[in-house]
Structure formats: C-alpha cells, structure tokens
C-alpha positions in Angstrom: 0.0 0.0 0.0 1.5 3.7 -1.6 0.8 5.0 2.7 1.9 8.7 1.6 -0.6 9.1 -1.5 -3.1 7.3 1.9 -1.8 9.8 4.0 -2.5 12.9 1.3 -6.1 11.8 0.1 -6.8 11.6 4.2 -5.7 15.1 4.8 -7.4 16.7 1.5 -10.4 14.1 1.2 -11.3 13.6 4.8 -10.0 16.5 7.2 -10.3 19.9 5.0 -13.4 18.9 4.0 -14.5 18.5 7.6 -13.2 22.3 8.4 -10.4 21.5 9.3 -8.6 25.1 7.6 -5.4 25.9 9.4 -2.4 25.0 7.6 0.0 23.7 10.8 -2.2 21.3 11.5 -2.8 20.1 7.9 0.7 20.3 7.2 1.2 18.6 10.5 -1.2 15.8 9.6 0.5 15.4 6.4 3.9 14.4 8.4 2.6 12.0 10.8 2.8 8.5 9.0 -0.6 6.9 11.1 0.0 3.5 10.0 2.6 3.2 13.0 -0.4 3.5 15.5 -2.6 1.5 14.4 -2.1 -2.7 15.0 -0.3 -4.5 12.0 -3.7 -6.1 11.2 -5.1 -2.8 10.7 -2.1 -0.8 8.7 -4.5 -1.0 5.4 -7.1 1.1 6.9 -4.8 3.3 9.0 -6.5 6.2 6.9 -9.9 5.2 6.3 -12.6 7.7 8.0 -13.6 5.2 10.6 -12.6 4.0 14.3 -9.7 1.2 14.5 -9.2 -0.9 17.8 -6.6 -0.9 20.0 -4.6 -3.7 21.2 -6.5 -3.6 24.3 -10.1 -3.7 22.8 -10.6 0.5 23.7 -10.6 2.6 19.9 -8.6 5.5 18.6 -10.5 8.7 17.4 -11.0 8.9 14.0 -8.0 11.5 12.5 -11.1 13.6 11.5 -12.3 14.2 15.2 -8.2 14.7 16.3 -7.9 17.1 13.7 -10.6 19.5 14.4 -10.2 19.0 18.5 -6.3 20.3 18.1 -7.4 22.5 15.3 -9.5 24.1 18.5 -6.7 24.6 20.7 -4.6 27.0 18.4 -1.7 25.5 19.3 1.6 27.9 19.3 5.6 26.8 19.8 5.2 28.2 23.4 2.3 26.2 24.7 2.9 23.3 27.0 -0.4 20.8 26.4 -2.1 18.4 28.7 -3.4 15.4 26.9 -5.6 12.9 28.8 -5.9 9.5 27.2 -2.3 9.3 25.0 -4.4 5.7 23.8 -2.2 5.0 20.7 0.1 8.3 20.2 -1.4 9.3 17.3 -3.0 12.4 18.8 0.0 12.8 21.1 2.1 13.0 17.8 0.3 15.8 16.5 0.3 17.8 19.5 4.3 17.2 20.0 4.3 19.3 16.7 2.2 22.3 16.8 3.5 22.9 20.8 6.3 23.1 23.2 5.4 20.0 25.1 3.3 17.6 25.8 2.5 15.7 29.2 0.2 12.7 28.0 -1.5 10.8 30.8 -3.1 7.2 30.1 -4.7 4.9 32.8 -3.8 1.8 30.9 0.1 0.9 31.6 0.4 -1.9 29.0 -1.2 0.8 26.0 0.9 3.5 27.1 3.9 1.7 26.6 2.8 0.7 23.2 2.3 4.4 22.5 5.8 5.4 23.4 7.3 2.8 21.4 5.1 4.1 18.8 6.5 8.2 19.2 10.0 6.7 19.7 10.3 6.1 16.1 9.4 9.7 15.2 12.3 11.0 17.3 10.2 13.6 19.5 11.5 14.7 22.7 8.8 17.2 23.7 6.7 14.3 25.0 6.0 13.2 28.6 4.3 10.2 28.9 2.5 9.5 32.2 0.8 6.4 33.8 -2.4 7.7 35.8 -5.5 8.8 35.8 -5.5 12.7 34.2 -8.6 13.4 35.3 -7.6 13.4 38.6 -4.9 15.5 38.1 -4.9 18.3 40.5 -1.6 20.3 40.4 0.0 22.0 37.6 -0.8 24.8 34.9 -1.1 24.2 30.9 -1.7 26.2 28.0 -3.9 23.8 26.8 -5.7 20.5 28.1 -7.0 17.7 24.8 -9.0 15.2 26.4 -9.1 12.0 24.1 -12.8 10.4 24.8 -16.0 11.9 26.1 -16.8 12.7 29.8 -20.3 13.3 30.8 -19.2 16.6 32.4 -16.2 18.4 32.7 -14.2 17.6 36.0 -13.6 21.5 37.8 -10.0 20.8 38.9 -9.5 20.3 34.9 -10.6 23.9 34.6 -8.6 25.1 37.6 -5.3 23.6 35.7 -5.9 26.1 32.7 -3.3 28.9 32.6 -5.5 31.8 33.8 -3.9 34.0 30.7 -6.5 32.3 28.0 -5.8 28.7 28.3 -7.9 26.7 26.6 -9.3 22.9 26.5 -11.0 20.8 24.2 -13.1 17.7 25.3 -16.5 16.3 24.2 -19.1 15.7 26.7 -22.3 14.5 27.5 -23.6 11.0 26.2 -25.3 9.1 23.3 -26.6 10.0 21.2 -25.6 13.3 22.0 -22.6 14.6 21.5 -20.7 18.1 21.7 -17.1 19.3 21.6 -16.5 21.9 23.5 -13.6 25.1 23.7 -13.4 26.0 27.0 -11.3 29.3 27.8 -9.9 30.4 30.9 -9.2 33.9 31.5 -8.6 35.1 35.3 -10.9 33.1 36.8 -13.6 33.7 33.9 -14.6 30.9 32.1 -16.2 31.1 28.0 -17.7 27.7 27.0 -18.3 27.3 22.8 -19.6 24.4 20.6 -17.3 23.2 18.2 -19.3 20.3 16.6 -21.1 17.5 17.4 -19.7 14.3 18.1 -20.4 11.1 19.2 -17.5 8.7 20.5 -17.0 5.8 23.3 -16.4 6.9 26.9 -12.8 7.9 28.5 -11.7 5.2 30.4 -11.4 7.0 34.1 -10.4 5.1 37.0 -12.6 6.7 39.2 -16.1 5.3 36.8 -14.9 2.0 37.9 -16.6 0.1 35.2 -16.0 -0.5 31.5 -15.5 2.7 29.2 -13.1 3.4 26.2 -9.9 5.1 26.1 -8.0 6.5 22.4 
C-alpha cells in the first residue's frame, strides 16, 4: 500500500473537507505516517474515516475528530499541552508538533507503553508520557488541556489547571446520542464555553467510573 498518497487523500479528502482550515495542523497531519499506531492487522485502513481498535479492545478517534479538536486549541511553539488519554500516540504525535510540550497521561500501563514505542520512532523529545488517571490530576498549569474520549461533564480541577492568561481545553461531553465538543477558555478566573461540533465517541476510560469505558 502507496501510505503517503493514503496519508494525502486523508488530509485533502477527509479532514479539509471537515473544516479542518489551518495549515499547521494540515501540514502537521501530512507528516505524521498513522500506520505506526494503528495494530499490523489494521495498517491497510490506517487512513480510512472510521474508528480502528486498540490492542487492548478500547478505539482511537477517528484522524477527522483529532484534527478538528487540536485545530481548537490554536496550538503555538510556546504552549505546554495536557493530553488525557495518549491511547495510541497518534494524537500525542500531533500535539508534539504544533507545541512546546506535551504531558500525555493514560490509565492503561500496558497501552501506554505501546504508545511510546510508537512516538520513539518519530524521534520527539517534547513528550512526557504519564501512567495515571488525568482526570484526577490536580496540580499543575497548561496552556492547553486535549481530552481523548468523552466525559459526561467536565471535572472543575480540569478547569482550575488552565493557565489563567487564555488557556484553553478541548473535550467532548455528554452522552449518546448526544454529543458536543466543546472550547473552553480560561481567563482570570472567567470561564467562556463554545460548541465546536457535534460528536459522538466511546467513553474515556477513568479510573474513578470503575466500570467498562473506552480510552483513544
């Protein structure tokens, strides 16, 4: 399989058509070769619009929903990002690029070492990768916060973690069939929630739900 032309029809067939406009993250996109995050079984769909499993039966986020969720964020070089739920890398990958750093939590030990093996082989060093729960995270300050899977509601100490000089963070919420992602944006202690689009993906797996969920 010819995975660059798979790789360029994804960016200009499935992403820009899905509003996806600003160039770092197309141009991003268009570096990031997916077919390393996804399980050898699955390399021949690596860039088909649809949801792939993981190795531990959870499921990545289609690129489309990645894309517009960082495209949210308007990422700079200076930002340093929060991602909860690194789930394959893929997203993590992408973040690495358009910011300073990135501190990636994941719940699941096993999956997150799959994921650094995956980012290994594209030679960032901007990445933290963390085993815990990230939505219990209570100390620290980010630029930005990406949360990989739904939530029914956002968590406040999430909120209290955005710099208070306009961080933002992106995260859908509520639950099916109802979907929304949502921009949140901290100024002071002021916060401005928008609707992105609507959405409808599996459950982040949180420690704290103690039952079943999905984590990307």
């Amino acid at each position: 399989m010819d995975f660059d032309t798979a790789r360029f029809n994804m960016v200009e067939q499935q992403i820009r058509p899905w509003d996806v406009l600003d160039f770092d993250v197309l141009d991003a996109l268009a570096e990031i070769p997916r077919e390393h995050f996804v399980l050898p079984e699955q390399k021949d769909y690596a860039y088909a619009d649809m949801a792939l499993k993981l190795a531990n039966g959870y499921t990545m986020l289609e690129p489309k929903v990645v894309a517009r969720m960082a495209q949210g964020l308007q990422l700079n070089k200076n930002d340093n990002v929060l991602e909860i739920g690194t789930g394959s890398g893929y997203a993590t990958a992408l973040l690495a690029i358009l910011a300073n750093k990135v501190t990636s939590y994941d719940i699941d030990e096993t999956q997150l070492l799959a994921a650094k093996e995956n980012l290994a082989n594209l030679n960032n060093d901007n990445i933290e990768c963390v085993h815990g729960d990230g939505l219990q995270l209570a100390e620290g300050q980010f630029d930005a916060i990406y949360v990989g899977g739904s939530l029914e509601s956002i968590p406040e100490n999430l909120k209290n973690l955005l710099n208070p000089k306009g961080g933002r963070m992106v995260a859908i919420v509520g639950a099916a069939p109802v979907q929304h992602c949502v921009l949140i944006t901290r100024q002071d202690n002021t916060y401005t929630e928008k609707v992105l689009f609507d959405a409808l993906v599996c459950a982040l797996q949180n420690q704290a739900q103690n039952k079943k969920t999905f984590t990307f």
